[in-house]
C-alpha positions as CSV (number, residue, x, y, z in Angstrom):
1,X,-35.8,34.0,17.5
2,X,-33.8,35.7,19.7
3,X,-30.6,34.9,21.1
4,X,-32.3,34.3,24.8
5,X,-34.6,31.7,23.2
6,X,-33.7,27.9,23.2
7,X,-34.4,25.5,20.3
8,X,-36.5,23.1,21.6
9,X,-36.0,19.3,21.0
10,X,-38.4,19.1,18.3
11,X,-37.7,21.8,16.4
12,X,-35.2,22.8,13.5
13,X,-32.8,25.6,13.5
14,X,-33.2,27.8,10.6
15,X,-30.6,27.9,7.9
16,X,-28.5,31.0,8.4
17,X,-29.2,33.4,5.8
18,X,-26.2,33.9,3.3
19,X,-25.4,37.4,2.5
20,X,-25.5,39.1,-1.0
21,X,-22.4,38.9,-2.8
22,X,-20.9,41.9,-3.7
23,X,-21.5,43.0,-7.3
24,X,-19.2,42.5,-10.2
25,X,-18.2,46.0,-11.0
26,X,-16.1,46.9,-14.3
27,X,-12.4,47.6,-13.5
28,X,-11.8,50.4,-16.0
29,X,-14.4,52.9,-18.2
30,X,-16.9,51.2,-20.3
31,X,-14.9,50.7,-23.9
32,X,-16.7,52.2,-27.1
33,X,-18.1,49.2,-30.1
34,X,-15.9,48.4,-32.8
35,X,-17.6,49.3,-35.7
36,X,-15.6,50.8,-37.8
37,X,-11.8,49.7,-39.3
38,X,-9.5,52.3,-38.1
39,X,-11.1,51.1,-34.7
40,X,-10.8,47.6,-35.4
41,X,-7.1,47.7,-36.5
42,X,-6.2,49.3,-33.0
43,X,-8.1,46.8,-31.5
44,X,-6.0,43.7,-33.1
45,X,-2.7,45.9,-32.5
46,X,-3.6,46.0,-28.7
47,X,-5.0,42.5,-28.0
48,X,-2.0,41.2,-30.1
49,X,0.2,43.2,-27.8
50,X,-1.5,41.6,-24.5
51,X,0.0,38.6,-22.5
52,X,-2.2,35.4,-21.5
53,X,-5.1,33.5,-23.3
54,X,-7.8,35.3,-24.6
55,X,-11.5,35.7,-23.0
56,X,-14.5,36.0,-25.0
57,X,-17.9,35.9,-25.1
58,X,-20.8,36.5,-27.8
59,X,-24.3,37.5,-27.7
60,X,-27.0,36.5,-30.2
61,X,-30.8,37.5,-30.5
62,X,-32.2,34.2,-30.0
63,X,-35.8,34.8,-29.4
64,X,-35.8,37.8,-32.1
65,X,-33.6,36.5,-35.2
66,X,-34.0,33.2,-37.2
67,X,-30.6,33.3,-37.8
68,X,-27.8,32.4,-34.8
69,X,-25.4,35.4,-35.5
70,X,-23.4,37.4,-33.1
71,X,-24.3,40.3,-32.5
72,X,-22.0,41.6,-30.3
73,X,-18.2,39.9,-29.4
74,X,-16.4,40.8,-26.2
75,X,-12.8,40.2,-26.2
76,X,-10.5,40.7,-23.1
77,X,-6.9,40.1,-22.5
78,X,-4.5,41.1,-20.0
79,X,-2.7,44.1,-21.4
80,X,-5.2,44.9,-23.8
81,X,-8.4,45.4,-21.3
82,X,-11.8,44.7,-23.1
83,X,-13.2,45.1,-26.5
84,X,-16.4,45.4,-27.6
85,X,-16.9,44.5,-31.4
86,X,-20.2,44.4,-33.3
87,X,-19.3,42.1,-35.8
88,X,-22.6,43.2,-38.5
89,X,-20.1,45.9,-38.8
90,X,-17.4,44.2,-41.0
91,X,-17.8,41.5,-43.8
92,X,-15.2,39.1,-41.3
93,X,-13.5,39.7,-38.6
94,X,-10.0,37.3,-39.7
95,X,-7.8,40.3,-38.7
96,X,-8.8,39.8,-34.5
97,X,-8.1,36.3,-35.4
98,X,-4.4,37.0,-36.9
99,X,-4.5,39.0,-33.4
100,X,-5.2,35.9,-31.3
101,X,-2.1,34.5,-33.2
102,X,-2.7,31.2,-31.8
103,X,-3.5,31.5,-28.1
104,X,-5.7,29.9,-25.7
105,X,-9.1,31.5,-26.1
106,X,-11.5,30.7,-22.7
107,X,-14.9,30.3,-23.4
108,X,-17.8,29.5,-20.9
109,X,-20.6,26.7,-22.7
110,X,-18.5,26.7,-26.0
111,X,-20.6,25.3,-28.3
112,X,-23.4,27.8,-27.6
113,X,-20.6,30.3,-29.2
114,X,-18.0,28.2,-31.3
115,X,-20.2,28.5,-34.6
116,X,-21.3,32.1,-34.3
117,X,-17.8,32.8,-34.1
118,X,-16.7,30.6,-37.1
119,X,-18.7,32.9,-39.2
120,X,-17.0,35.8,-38.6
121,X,-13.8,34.2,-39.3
122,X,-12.3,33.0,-35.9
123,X,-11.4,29.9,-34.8
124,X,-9.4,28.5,-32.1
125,X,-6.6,26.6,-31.7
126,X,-6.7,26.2,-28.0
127,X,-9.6,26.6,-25.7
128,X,-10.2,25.9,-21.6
129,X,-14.6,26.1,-21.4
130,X,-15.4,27.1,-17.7
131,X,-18.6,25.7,-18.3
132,X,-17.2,22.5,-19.0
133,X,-14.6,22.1,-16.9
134,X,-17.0,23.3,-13.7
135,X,-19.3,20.0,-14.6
136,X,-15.9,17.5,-14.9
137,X,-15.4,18.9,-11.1
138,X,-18.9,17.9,-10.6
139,X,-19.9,21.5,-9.1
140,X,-23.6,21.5,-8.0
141,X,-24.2,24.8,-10.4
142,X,-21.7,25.3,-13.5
143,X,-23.4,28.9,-15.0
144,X,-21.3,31.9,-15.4
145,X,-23.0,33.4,-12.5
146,X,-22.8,30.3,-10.4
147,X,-19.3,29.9,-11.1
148,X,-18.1,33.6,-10.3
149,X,-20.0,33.5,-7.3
150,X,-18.5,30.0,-6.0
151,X,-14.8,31.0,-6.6
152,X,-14.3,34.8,-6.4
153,X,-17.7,35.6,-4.5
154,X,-19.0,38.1,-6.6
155,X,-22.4,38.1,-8.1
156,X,-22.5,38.8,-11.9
157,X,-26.6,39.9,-12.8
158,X,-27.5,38.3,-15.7
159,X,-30.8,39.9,-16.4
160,X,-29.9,41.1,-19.9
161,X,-29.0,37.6,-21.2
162,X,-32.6,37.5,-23.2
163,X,-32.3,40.3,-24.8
164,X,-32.4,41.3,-28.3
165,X,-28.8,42.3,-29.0
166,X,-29.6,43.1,-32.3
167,X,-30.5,46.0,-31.6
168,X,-28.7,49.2,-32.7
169,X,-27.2,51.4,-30.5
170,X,-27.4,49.2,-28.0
171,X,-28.1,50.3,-24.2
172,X,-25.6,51.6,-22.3
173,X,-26.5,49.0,-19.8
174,X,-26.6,46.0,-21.6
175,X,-22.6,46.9,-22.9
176,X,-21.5,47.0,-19.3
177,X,-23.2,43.5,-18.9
178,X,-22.0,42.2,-22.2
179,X,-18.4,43.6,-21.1
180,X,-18.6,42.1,-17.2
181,X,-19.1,38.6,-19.1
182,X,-15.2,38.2,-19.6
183,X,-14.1,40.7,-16.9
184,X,-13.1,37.7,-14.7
185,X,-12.5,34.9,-17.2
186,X,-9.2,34.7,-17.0
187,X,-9.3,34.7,-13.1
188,X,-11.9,32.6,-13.2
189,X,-10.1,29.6,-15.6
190,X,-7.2,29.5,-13.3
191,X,-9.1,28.9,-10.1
192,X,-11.1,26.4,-11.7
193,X,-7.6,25.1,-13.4
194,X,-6.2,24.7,-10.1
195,X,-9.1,22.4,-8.8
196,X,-8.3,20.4,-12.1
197,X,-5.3,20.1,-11.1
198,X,-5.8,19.2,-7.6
199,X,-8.4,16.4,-8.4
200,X,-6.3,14.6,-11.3
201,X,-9.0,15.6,-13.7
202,X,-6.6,18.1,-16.3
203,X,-5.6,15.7,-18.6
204,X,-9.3,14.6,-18.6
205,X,-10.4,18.3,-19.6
206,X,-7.5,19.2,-21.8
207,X,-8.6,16.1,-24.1
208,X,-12.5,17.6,-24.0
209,X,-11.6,20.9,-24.8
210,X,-9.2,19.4,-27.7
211,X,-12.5,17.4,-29.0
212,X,-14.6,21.0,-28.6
213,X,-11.9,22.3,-31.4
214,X,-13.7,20.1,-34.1
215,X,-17.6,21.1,-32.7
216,X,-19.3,21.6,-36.4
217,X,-22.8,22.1,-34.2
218,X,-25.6,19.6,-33.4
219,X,-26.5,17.4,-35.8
220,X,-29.5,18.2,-38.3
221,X,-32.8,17.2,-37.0
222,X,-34.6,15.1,-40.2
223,X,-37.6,15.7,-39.3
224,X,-37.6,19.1,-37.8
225,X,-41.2,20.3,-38.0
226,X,-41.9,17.3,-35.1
227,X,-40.3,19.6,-33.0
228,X,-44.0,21.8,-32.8
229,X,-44.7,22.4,-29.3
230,X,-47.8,20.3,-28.6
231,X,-47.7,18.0,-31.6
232,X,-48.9,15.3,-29.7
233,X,-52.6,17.1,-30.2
234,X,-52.4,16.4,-33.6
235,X,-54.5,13.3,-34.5
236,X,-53.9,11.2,-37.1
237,X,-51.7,11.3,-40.5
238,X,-53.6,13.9,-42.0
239,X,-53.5,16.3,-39.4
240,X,-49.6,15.5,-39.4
241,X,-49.3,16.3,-42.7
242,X,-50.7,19.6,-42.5
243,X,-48.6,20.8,-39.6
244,X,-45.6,19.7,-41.6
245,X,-46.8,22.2,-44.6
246,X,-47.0,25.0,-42.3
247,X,-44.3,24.3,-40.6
248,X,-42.4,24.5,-43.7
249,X,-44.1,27.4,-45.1
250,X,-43.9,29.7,-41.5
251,X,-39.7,28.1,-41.8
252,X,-39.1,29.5,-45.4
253,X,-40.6,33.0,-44.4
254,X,-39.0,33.2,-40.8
255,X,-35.3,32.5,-42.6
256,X,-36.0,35.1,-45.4
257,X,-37.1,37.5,-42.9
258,X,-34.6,36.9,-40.6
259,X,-37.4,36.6,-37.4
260,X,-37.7,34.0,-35.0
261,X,-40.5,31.6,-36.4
262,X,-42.8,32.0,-33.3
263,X,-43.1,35.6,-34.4
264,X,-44.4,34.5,-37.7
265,X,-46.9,32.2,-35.9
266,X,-46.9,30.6,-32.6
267,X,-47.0,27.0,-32.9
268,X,-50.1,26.8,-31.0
269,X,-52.2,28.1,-33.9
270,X,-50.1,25.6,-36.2
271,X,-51.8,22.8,-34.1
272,X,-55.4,24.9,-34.4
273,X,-55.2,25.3,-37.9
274,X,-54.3,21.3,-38.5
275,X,-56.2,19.8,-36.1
276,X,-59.3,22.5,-38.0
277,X,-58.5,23.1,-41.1
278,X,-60.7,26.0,-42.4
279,X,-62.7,25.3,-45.4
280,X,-62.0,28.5,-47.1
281,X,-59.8,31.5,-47.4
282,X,-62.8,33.5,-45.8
283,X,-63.1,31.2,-43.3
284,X,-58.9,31.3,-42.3
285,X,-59.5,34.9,-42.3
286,X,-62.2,35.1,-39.9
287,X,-60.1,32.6,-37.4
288,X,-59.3,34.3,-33.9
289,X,-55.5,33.4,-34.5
290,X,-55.5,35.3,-37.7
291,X,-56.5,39.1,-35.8
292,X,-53.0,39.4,-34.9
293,X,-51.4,41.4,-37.4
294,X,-47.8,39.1,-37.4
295,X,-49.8,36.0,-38.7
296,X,-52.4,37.7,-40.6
297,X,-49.7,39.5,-42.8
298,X,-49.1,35.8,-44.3
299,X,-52.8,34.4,-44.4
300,X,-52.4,33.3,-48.1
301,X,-49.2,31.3,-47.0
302,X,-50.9,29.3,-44.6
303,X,-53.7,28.4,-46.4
304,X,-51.9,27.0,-49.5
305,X,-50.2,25.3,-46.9
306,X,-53.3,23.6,-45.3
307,X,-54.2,23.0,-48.9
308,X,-51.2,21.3,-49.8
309,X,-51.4,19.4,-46.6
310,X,-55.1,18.3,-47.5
311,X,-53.7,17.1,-50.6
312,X,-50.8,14.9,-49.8
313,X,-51.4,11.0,-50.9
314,X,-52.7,8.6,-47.9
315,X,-49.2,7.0,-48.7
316,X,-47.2,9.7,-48.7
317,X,-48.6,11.3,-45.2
318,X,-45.6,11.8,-42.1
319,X,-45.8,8.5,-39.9
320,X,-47.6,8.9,-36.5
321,X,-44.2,8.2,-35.2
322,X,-40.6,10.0,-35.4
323,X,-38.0,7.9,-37.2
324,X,-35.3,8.2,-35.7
325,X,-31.8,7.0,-36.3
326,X,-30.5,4.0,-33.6
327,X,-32.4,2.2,-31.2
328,X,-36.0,2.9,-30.3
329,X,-36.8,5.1,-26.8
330,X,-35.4,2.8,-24.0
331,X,-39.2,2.2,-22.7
332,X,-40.1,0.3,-25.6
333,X,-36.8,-1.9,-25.0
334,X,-38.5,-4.4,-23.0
335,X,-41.5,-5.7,-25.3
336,X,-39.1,-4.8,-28.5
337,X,-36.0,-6.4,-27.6
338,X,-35.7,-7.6,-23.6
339,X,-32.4,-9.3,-23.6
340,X,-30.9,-5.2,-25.2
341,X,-33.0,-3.7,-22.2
342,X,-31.1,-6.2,-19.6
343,X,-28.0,-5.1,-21.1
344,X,-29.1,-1.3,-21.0
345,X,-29.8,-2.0,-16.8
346,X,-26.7,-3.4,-16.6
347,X,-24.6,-0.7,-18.1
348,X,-26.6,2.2,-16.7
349,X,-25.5,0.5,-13.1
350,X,-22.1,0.3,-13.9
351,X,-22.0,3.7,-15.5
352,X,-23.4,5.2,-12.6
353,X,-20.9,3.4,-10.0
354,X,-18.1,4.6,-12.1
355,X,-19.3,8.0,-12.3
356,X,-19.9,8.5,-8.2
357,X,-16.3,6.7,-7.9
358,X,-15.1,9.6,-9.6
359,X,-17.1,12.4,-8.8
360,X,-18.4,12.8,-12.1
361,X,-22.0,13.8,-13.6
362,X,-23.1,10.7,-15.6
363,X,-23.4,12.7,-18.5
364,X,-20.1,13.6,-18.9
365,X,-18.1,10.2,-18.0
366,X,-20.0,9.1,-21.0
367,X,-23.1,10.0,-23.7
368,X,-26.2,8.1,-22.7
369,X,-27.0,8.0,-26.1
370,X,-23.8,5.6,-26.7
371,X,-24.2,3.9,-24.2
372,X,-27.9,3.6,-25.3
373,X,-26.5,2.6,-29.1
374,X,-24.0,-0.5,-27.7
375,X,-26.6,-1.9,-25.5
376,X,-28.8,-2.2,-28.0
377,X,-26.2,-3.3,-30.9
378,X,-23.2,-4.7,-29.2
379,X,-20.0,-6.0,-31.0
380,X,-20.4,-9.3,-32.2
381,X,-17.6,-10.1,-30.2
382,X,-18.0,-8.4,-27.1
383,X,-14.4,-7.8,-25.2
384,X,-12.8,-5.1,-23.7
385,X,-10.8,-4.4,-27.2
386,X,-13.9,-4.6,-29.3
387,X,-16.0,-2.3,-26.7
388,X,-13.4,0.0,-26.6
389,X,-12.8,0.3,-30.6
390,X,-16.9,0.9,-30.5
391,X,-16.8,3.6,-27.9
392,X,-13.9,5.2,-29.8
393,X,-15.4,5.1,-33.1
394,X,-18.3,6.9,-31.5
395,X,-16.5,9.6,-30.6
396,X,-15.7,8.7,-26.9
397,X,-12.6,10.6,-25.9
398,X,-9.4,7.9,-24.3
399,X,-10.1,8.9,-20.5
400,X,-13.7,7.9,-20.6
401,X,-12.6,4.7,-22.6
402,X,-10.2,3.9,-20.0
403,X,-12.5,4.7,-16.9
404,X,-15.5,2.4,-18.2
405,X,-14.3,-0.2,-20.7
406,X,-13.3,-2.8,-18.5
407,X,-16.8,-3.2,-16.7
408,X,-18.9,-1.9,-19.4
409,X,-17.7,-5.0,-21.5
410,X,-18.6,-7.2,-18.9
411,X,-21.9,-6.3,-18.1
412,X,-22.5,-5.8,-22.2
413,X,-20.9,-9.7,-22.1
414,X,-23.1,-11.3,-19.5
415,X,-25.9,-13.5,-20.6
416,X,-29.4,-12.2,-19.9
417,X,-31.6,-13.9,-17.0
């Protein structure tokens, strides 16, 4: 449309097109990796000489490795400019962390990083998680990306984040994107401290990034061979039973190989070699899934697993169902236990008018999954005191206790209809 031509009353003006943000560009020469000692020592001697909290990052090999490693650590601090450390380099890196000497480290999604970095010997004693704190602001998008863009307007490319960065050397251009990811931390946690600030929501994330210093990871999964994409195609106990096996056999190699267990075998042909077992070794062999040379390299591994899976007891075959820990899946509530799923309605309501009162994702006022555990089990004595001892016990941190307690004890209290 030009700018002679009128809308017409029935049509829409297009949304004006937003420009391109301007790249994120390094401020100074790419650094070298770390990977030796003399280079590490000047490395602690400079960040320890820097000013300010501490920005890092760390990329793994997900998709490639079994194991969650870093593989690379970036490090800036004003002062010091960035480091780039390869960590498989050094037995632990404890000397960076007599560096840090106590300061604020900022992090973006901290548990995706927390435990990789334990490993290698550093811990925090103060964090601020951009990631975090973007979602207690309720911000529409909270990635790195999303985030640099909305308060600095730059765009940071993340097209290197699937990478395997255990590779060695690594490209020139993945460094300069492992090295933009704390570039602008610092900036970046002040901006968004500000808006903390502004909306009466610090105290809030100073008491979540305190709980994020105790993150030990998510809890182990009992039953983790369920997690097989497509399980649901597996009919019956039996067939159960032998995906377990495999499951358990491809684990054992994956983890001693240190591979990614889809590149031992994809867990499609775990559900075609369950679902029909072969009847023989020959037979396995001659299997379309078993042409590829990743799989085929373990052949006698899977069948010993189908074997032992053929030859589990009838009463010791896995349950057609998960157990799980708690209550039962929310839509079962109502034939299982109706007056739990009236209580469940009833707090969801008042969790969600709490939440919008305060501008807050749902999620992050409080866990559905505790919310889901008191509905179902409630104090024997509901009342704000006992509510709020349950919520605490669970882990709820004192702002959400005080935002919710008061109504979520009622609508736990009322009788159903």
């Amino acid at each position: 449309m030009t700018s002679d031509e009128a809308i017409g009353p029935d049509e829409v003006a297009p949304e004006p097109i937003r420009p391109e943000s301007p790249r994120l560009e390094l401020r100074d020469p790419l650094p070298p990796v770390v990977d030796t000692v003399a280079q590490l020592d000047d490395t602690c001697e400079r960040i320890a000489a820097g000013t300010g909290p501490i920005a890092l990052d760390a990329e793994r090999a997900s998709g490639y490795r079994y194991s969650q490693r870093a593989y690379l650590i970036q490090v800036r601090r004003e002062g010091a400019g960035t480091h780039l450390i390869d960590p498989t380099a050094f037995d632990s890196l404890v000397p960076l962390d007599t560096a840090f000497d106590g300061n604020e480290w900022i992090l973006h999604a901290a548990t995706q990083d927390l435990m990789c970095l334990a490993e290698v010997g550093l811990y925090p004693e103060k964090l601020f998680d951009t990631e975090l704190a973007g979602r207690l602001l309720n911000l529409p998008r909270v990635g790195l990306a999303a985030l640099v863009d909305h308060y600095l307007g730059l765009s940071l490319a993340k097209e290197f984040s699937a990478a395997d960065w255990s590779t060695r050397p690594l490209p020139e251009p993945w460094l300069v994107y492992a090295a933009l990811d704390v570039e602008v931390l610092v900036e970046l946690r002040d901006l968004i401290d500000a808006d903390l600030q502004a909306a009466g929501k610090r105290e809030w994330a100073a008491e979540e990034f305190e709980a994020l210093l105790l993150f030990q990871g998510p809890p182990e999964r009992k039953e983790p061979w369920r997690r097989t994409s497509g399980i649901h195609k597996a009919r019956g106990r039996r067939s159960l039973g032998i995906v377990r096996e495999i499951w358990e056999a491809r684990d054992r190699i994956a983890e001693a190989r240190d591979t990614t267990p889809g590149r031992i075998l994809p867990d499609a042909s775990i559900l075609e070699l369950a679902t029909s077992p072969p009847n023989d070794l020959s037979a396995l062999k001659s299997l379309r899934i078993m042409r590829n040379r990743g799989p085929r390299r373990f052949v006698s591994e899977w069948f010993d697993a189908i074997e032992r899976g053929l030859a589990i007891d009838e009463l010791k075959l896995p349950t057609t169902n998960q157990r799980i820990d708690g209550p039962p899946p929310p839509r079962a509530w109502a034939d299982k236990n109706p007056v739990a799923a009236e209580r469940l309605g009833r707090s969801r309501e008042v969790i969600v008018a709490v939440a919008e009162a305060h501008n807050l994702p749902t999620e992050n006022l409080i866990s559905p999954q505790l919310v889901r555990n008191l509905a179902w089990e409630p104090p024997a004595e509901v009342s704000v005191e006992t509510v709020a001892a349950a919520l605490r016990d669970q882990g709820a941190r004192e702002w959400q206790i005080g935002l919710i307690v008061d109504q979520l004890a009622e609508a736990l209290a009322l009788p159903s209809s």
